[in-house]
mmCIF file as gemmi writes it, N, C-alpha and C atoms, coordinates in Angstrom:
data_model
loop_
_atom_site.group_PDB
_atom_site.id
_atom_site.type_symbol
_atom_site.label_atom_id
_atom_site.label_alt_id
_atom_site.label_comp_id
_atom_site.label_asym_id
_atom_site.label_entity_id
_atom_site.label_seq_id
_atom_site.pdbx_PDB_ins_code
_atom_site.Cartn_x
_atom_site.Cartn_y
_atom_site.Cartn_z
_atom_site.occupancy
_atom_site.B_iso_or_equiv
_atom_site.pdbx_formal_charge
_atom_site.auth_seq_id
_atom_site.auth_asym_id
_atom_site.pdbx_PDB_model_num
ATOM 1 N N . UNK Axp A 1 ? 0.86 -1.173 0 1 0 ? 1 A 1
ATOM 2 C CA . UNK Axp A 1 ? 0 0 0 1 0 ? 1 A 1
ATOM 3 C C . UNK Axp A 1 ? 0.907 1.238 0 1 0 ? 1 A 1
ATOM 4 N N . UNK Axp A 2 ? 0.744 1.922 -1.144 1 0 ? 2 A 1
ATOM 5 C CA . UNK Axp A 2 ? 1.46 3.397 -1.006 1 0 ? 2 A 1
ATOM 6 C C . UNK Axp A 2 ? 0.871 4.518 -0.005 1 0 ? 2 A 1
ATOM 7 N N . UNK Axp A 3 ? 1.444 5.181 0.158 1 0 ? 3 A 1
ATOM 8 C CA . UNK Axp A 3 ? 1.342 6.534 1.279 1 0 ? 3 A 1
ATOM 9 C C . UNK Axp A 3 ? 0.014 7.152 0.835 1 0 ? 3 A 1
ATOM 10 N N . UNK Axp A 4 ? -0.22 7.384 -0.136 1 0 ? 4 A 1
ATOM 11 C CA . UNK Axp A 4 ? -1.896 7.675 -0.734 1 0 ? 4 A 1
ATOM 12 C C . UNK Axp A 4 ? -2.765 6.719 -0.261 1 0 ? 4 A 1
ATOM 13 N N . UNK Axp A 5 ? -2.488 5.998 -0.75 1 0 ? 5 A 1
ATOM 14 C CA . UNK Axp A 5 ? -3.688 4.525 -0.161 1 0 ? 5 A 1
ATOM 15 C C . UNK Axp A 5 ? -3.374 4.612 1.191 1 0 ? 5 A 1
ATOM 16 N N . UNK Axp A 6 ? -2.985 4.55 2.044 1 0 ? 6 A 1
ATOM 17 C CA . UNK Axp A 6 ? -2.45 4.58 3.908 1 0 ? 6 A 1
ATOM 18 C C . UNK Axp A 6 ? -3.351 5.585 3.972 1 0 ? 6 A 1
ATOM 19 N N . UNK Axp A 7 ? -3.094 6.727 3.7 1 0 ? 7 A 1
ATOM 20 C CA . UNK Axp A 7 ? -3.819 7.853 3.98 1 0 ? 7 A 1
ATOM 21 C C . UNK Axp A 7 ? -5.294 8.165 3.878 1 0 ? 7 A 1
ATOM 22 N N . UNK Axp A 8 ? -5.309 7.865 2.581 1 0 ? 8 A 1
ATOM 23 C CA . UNK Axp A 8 ? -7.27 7.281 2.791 1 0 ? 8 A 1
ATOM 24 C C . UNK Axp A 8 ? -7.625 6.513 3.421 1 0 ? 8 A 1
ATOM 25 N N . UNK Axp A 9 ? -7.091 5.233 3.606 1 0 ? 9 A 1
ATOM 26 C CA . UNK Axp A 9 ? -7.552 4.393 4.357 1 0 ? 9 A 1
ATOM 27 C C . UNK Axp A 9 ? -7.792 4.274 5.758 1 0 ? 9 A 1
ATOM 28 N N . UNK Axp A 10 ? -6.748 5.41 6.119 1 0 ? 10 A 1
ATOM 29 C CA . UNK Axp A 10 ? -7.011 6.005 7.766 1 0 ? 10 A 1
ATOM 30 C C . UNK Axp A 10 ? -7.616 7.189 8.049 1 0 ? 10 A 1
ATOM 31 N N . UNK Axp A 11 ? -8.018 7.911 6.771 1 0 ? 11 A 1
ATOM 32 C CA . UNK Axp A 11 ? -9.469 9.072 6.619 1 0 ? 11 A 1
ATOM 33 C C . UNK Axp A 11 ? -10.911 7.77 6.885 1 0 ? 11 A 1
ATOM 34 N N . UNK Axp A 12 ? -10.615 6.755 6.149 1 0 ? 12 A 1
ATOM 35 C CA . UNK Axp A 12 ? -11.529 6.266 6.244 1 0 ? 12 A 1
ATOM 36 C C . UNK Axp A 12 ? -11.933 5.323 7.457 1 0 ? 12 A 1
ATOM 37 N N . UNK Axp A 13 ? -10.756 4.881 8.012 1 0 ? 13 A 1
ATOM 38 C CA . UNK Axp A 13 ? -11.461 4.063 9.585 1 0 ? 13 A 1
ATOM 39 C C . UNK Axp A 13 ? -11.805 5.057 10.447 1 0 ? 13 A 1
ATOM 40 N N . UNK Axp A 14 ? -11.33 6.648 10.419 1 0 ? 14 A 1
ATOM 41 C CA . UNK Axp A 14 ? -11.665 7.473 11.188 1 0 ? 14 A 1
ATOM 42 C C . UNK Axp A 14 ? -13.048 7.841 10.814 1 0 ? 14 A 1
ATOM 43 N N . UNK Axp A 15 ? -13.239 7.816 9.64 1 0 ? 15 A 1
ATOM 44 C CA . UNK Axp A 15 ? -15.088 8.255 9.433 1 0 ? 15 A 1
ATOM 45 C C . UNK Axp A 15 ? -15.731 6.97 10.083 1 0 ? 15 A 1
ATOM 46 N N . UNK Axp A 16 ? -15.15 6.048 9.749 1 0 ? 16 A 1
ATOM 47 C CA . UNK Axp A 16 ? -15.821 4.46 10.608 1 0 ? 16 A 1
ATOM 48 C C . UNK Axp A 16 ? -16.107 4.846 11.82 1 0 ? 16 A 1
ATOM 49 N N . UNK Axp A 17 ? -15.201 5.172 12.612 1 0 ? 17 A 1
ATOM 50 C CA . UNK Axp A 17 ? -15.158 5.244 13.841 1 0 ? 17 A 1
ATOM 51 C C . UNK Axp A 17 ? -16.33 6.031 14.902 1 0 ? 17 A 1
ATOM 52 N N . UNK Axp A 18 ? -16.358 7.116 13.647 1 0 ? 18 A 1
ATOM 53 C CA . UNK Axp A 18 ? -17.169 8.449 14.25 1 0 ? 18 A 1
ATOM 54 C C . UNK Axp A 18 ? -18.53 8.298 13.965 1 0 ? 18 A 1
ATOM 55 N N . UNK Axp A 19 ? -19.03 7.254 12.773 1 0 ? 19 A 1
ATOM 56 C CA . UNK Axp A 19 ? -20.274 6.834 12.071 1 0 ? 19 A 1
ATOM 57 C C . UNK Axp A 19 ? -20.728 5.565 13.565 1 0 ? 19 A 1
ATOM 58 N N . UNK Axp A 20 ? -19.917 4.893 13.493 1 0 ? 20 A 1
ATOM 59 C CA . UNK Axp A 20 ? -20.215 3.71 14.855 1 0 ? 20 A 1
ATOM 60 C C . UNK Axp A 20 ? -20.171 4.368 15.932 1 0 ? 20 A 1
ATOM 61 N N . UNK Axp A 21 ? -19.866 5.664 16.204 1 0 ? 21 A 1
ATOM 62 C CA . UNK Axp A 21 ? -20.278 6.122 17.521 1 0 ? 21 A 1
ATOM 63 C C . UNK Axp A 21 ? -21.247 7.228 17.774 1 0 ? 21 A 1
ATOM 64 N N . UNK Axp A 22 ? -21.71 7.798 16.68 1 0 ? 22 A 1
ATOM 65 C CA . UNK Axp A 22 ? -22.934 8.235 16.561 1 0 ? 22 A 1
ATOM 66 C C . UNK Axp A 22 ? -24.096 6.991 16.393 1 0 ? 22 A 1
ATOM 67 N N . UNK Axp A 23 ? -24.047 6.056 15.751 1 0 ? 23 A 1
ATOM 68 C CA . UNK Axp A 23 ? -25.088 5.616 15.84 1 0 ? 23 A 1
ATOM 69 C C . UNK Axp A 23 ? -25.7 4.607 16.819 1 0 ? 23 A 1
ATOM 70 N N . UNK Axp A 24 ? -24.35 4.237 17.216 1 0 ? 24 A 1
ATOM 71 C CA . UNK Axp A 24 ? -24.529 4.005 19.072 1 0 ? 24 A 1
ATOM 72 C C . UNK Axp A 24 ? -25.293 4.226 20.301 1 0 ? 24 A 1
ATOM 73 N N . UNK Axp A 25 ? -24.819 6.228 19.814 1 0 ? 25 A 1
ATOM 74 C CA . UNK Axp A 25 ? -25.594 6.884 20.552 1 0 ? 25 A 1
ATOM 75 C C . UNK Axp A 25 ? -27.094 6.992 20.373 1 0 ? 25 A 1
ATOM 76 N N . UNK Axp A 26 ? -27.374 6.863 19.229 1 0 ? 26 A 1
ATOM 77 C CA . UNK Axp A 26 ? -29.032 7.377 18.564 1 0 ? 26 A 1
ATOM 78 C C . UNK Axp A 26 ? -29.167 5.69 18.881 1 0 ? 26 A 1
ATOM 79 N N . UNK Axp A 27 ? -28.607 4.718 19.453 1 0 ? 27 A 1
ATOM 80 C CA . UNK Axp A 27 ? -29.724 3.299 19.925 1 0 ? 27 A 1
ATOM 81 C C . UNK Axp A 27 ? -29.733 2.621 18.567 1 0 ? 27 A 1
ATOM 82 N N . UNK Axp A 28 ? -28.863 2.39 17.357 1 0 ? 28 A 1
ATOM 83 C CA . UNK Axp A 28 ? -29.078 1.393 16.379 1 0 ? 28 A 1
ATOM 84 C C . UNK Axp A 28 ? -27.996 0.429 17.02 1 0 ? 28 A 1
ATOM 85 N N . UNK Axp A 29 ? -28.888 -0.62 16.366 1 0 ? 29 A 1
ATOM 86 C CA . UNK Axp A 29 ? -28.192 -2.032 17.424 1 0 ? 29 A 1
ATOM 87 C C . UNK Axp A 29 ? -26.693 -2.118 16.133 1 0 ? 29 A 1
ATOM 88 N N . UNK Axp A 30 ? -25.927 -2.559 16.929 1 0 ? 30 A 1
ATOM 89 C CA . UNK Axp A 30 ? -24.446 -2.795 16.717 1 0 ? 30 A 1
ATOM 90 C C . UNK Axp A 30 ? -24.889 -3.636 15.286 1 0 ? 30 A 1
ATOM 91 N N . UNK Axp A 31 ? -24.675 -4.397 15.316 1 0 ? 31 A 1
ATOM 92 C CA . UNK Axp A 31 ? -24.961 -5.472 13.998 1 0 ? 31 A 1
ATOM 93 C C . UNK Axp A 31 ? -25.316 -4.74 12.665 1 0 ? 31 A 1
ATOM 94 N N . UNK Axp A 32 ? -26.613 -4.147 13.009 1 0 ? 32 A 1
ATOM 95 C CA . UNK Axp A 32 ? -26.715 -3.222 11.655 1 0 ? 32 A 1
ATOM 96 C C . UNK Axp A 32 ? -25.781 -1.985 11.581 1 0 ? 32 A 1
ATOM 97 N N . UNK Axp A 33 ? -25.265 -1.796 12.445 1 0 ? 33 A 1
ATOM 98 C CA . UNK Axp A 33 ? -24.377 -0.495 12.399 1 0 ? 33 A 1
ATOM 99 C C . UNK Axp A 33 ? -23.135 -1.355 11.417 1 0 ? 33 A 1
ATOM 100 N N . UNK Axp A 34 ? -22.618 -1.954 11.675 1 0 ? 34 A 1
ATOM 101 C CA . UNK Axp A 34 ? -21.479 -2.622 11.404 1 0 ? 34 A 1
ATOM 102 C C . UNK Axp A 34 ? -21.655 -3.343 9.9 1 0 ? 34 A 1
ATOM 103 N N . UNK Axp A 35 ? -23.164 -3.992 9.301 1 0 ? 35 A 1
ATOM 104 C CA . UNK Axp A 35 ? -23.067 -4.235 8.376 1 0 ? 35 A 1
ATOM 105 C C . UNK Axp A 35 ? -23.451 -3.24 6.991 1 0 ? 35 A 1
ATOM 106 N N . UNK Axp A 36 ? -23.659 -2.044 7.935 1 0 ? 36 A 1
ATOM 107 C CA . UNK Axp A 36 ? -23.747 -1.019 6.662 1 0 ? 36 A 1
ATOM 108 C C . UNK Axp A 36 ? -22.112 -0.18 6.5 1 0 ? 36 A 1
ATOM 109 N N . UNK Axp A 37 ? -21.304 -0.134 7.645 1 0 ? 37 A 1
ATOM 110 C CA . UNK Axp A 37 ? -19.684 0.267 7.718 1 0 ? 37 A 1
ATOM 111 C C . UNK Axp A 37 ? -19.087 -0.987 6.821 1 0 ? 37 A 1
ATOM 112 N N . UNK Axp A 38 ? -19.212 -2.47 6.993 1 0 ? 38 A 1
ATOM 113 C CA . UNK Axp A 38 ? -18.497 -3.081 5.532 1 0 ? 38 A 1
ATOM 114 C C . UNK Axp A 38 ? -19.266 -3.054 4.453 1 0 ? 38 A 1
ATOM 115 N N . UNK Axp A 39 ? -20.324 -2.724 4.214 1 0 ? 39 A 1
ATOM 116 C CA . UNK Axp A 39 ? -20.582 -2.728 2.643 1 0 ? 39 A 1
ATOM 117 C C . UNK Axp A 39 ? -20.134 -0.867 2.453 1 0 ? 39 A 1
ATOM 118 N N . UNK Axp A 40 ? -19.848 -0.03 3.154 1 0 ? 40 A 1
ATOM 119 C CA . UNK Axp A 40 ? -19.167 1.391 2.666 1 0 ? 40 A 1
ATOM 120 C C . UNK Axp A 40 ? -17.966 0.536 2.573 1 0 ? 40 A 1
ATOM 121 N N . UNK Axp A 41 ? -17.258 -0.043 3.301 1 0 ? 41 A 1
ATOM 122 C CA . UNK Axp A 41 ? -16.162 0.071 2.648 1 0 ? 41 A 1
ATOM 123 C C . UNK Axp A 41 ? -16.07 -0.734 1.922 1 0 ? 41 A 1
ATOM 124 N N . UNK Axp A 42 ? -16.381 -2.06 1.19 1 0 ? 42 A 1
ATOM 125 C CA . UNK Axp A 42 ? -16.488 -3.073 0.61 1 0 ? 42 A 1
ATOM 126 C C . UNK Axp A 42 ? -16.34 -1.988 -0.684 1 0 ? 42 A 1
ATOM 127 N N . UNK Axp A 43 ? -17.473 -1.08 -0.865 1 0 ? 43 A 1
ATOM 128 C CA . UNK Axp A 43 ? -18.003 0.511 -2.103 1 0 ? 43 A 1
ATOM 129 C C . UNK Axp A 43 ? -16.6 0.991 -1.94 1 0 ? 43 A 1
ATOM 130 N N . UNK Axp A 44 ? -15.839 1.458 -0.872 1 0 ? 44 A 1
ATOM 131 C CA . UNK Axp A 44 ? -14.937 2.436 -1.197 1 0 ? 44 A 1
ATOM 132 C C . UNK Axp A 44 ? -13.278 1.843 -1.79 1 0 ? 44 A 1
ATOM 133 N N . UNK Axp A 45 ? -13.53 0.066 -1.29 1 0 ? 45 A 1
ATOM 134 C CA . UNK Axp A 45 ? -12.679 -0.771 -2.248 1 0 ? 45 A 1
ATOM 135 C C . UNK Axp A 45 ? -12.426 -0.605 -3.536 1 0 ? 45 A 1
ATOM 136 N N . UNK Axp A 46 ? -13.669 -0.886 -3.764 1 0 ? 46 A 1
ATOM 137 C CA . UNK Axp A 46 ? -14.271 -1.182 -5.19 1 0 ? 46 A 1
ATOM 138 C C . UNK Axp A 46 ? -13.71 0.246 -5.707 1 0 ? 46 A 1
ATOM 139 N N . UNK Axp A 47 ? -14.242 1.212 -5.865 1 0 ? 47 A 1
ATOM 140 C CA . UNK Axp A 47 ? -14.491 2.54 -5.926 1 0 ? 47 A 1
ATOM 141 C C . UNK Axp A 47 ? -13.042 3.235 -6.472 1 0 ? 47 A 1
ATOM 142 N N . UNK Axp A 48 ? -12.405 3.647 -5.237 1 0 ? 48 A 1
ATOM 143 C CA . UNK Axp A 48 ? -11.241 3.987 -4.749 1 0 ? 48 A 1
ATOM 144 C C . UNK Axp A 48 ? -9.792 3.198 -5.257 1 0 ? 48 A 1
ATOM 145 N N . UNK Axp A 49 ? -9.877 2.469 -4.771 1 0 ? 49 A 1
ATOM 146 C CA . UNK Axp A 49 ? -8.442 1.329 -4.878 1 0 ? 49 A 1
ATOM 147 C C . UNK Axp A 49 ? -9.217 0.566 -6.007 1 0 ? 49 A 1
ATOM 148 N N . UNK Axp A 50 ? -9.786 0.816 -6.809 1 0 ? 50 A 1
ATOM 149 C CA . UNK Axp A 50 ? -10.137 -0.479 -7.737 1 0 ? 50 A 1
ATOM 150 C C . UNK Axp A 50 ? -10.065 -2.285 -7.103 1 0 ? 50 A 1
ATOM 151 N N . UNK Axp A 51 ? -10.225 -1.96 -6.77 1 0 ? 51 A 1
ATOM 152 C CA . UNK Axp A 51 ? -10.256 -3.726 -5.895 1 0 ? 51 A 1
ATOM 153 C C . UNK Axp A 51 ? -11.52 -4.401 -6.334 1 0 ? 51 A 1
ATOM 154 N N . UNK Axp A 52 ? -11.082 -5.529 -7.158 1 0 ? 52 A 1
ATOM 155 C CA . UNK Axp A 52 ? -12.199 -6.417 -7.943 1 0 ? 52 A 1
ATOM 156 C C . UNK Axp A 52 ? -12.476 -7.612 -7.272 1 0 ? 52 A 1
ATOM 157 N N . UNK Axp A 53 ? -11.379 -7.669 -6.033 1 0 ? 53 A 1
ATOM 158 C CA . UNK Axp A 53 ? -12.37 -8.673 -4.98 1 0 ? 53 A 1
ATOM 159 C C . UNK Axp A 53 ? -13.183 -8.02 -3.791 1 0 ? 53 A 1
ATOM 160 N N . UNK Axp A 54 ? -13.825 -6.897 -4.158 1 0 ? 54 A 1
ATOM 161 C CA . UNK Axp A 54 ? -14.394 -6.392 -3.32 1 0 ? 54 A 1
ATOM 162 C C . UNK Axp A 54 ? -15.694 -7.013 -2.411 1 0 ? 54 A 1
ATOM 163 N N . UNK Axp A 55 ? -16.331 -7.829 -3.481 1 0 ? 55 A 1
ATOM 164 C CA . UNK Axp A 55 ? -17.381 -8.726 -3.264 1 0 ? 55 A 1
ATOM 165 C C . UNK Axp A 55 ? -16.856 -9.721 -2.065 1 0 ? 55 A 1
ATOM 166 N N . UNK Axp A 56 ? -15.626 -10.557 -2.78 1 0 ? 56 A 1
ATOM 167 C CA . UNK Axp A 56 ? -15.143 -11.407 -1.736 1 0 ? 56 A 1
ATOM 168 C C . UNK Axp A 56 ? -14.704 -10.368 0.149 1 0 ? 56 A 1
ATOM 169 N N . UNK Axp A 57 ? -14.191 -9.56 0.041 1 0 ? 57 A 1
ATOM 170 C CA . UNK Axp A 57 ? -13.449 -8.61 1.39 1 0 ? 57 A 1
ATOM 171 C C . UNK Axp A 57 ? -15.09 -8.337 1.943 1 0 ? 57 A 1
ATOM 172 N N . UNK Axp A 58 ? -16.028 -8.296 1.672 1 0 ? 58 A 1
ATOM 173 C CA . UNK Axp A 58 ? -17.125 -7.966 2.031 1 0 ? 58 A 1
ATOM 174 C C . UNK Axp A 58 ? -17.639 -8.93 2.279 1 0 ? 58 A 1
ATOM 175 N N . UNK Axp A 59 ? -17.607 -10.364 2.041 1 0 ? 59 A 1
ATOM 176 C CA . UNK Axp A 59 ? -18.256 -11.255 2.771 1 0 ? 59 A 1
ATOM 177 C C . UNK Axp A 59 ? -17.55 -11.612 4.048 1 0 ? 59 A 1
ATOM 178 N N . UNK Axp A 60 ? -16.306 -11.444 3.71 1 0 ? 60 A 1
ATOM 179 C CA . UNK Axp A 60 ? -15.082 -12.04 4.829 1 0 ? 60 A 1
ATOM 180 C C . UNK Axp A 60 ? -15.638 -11.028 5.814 1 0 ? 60 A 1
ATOM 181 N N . UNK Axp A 61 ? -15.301 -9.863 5.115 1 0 ? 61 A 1
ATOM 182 C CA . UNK Axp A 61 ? -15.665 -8.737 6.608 1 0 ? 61 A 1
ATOM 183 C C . UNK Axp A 61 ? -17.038 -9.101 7.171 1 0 ? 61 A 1
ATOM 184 N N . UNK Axp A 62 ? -18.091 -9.183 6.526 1 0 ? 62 A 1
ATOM 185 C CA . UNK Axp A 62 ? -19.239 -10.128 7.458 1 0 ? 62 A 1
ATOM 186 C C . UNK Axp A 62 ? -19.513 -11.031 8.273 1 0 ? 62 A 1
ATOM 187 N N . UNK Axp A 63 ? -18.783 -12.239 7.979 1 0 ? 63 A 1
ATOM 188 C CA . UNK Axp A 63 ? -18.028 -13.081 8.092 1 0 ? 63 A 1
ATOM 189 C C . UNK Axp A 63 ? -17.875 -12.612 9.687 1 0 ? 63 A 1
ATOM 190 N N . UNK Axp A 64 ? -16.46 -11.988 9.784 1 0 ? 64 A 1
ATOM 191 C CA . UNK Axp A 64 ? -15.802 -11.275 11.128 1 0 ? 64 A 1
ATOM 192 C C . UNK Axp A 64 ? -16.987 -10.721 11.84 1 0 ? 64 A 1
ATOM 193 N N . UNK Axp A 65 ? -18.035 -9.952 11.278 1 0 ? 65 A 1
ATOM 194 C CA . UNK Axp A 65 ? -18.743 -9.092 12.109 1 0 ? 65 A 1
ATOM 195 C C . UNK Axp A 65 ? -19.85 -10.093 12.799 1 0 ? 65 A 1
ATOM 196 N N . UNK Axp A 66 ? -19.751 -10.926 12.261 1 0 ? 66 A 1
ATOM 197 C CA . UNK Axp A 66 ? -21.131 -12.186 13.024 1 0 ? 66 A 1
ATOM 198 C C . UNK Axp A 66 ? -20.297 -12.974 13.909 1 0 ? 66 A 1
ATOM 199 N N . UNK Axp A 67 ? -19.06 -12.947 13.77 1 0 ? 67 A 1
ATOM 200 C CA . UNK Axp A 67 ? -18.563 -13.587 15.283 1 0 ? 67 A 1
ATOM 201 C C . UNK Axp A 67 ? -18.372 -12.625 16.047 1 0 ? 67 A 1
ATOM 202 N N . UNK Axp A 68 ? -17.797 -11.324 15.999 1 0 ? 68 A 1
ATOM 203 C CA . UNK Axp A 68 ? -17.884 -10.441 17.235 1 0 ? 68 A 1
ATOM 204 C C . UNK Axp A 68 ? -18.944 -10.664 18.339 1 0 ? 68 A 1
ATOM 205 N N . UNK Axp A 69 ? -18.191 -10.428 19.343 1 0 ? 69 A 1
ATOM 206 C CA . UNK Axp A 69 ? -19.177 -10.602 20.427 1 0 ? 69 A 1
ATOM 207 C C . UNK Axp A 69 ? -20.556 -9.95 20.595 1 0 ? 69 A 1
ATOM 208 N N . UNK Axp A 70 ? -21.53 -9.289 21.008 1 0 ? 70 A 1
ATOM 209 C CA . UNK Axp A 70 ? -23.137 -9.014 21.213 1 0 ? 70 A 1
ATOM 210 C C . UNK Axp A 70 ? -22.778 -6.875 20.966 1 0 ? 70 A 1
ATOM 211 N N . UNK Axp A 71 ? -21.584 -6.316 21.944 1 0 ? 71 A 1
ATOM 212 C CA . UNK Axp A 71 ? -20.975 -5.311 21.905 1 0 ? 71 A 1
ATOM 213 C C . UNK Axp A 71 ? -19.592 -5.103 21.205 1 0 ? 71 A 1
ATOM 214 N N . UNK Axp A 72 ? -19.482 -5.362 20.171 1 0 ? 72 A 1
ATOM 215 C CA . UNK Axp A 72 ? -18.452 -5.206 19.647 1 0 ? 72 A 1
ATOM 216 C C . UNK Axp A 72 ? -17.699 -3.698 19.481 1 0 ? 72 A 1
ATOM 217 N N . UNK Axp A 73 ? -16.608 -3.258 20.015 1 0 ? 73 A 1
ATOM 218 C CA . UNK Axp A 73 ? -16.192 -2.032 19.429 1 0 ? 73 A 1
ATOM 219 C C . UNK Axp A 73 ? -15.676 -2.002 18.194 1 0 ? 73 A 1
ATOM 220 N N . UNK Axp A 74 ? -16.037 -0.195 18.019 1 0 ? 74 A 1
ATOM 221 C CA . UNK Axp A 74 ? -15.316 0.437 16.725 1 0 ? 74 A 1
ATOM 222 C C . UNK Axp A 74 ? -14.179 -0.195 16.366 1 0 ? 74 A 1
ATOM 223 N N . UNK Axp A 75 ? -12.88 -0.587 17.265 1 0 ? 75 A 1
ATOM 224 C CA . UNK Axp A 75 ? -11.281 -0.989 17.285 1 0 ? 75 A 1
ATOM 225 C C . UNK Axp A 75 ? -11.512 -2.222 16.694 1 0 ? 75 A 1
ATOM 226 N N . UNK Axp A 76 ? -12.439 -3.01 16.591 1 0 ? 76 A 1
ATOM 227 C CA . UNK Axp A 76 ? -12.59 -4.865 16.074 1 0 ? 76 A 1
ATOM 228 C C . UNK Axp A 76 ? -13.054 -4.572 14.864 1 0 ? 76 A 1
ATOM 229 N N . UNK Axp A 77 ? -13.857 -3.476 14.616 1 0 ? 77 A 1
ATOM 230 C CA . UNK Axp A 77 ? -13.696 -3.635 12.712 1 0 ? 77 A 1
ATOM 231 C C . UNK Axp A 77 ? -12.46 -2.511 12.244 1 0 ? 77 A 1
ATOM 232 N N . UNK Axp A 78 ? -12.649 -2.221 12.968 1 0 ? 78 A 1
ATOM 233 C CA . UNK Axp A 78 ? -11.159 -1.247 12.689 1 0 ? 78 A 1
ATOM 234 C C . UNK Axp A 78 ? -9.763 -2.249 11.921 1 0 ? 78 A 1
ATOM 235 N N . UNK Axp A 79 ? -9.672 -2.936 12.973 1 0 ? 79 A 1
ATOM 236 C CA . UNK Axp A 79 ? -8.33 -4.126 12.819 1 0 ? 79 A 1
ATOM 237 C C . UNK Axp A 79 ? -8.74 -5.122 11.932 1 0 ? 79 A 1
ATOM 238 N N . UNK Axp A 80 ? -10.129 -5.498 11.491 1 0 ? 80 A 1
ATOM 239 C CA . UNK Axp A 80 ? -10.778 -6.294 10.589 1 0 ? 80 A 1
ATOM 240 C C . UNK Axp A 80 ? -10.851 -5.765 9.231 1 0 ? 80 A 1
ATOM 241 N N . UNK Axp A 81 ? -10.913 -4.237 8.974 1 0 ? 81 A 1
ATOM 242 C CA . UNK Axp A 81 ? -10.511 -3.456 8.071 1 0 ? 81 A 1
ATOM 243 C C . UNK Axp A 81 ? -9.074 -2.913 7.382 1 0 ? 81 A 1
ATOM 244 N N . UNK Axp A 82 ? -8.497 -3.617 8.514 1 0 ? 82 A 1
ATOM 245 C CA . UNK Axp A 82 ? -7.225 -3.111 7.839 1 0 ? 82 A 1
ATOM 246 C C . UNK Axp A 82 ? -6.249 -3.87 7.678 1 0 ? 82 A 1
ATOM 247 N N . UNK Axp A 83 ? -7.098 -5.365 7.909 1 0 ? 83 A 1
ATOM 248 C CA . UNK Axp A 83 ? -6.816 -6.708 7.307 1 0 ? 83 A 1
ATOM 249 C C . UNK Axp A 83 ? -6.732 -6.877 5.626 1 0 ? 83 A 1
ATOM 250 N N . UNK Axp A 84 ? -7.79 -6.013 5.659 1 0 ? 84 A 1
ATOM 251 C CA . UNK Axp A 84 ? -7.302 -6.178 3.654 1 0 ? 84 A 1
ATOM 252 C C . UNK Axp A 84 ? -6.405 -4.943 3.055 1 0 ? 84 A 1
């Protein structure tokens, strides 16, 4: 990953971060919070970095988000995101 790609990609767990903790607050249950943060980024794969296994990084990241525990934090898709 070049210094461009690093750099978006940590604009982008920081919008993660701030999106999962607003909607926290407003009472949407974790699960749906989390499966609308990997299909944005699954989009900003695709999108952005041209990444044509985007389909596949988006199931995996699902995948991850259905074993997280009941409260999962922001930091567990964070580190699950920056797995790909």
């Amino acid at each position: 990953m070049n210094k461009q790609q690093e750099k978006a990609m940590q604009k982008m767990l920081i919008s993660v971060q701030q999106q999962l903790e607003i909607a926290t607050e407003k009472g949407v249950p974790p699960n749906l919070c989390f499966t609308a943060v990997i299909a944005q980024s699954a989009g900003y794969l695709a999108r952005v970095e041209g990444r044509c296994d985007a389909a596949a990084i988006l199931a995996d990241l699902h995948a991850q988000v259905l074993a997280l525990p009941d409260q999962p934090s922001s930091s567990s898709v964070s580190d699950a995101l920056r797995m790909h």
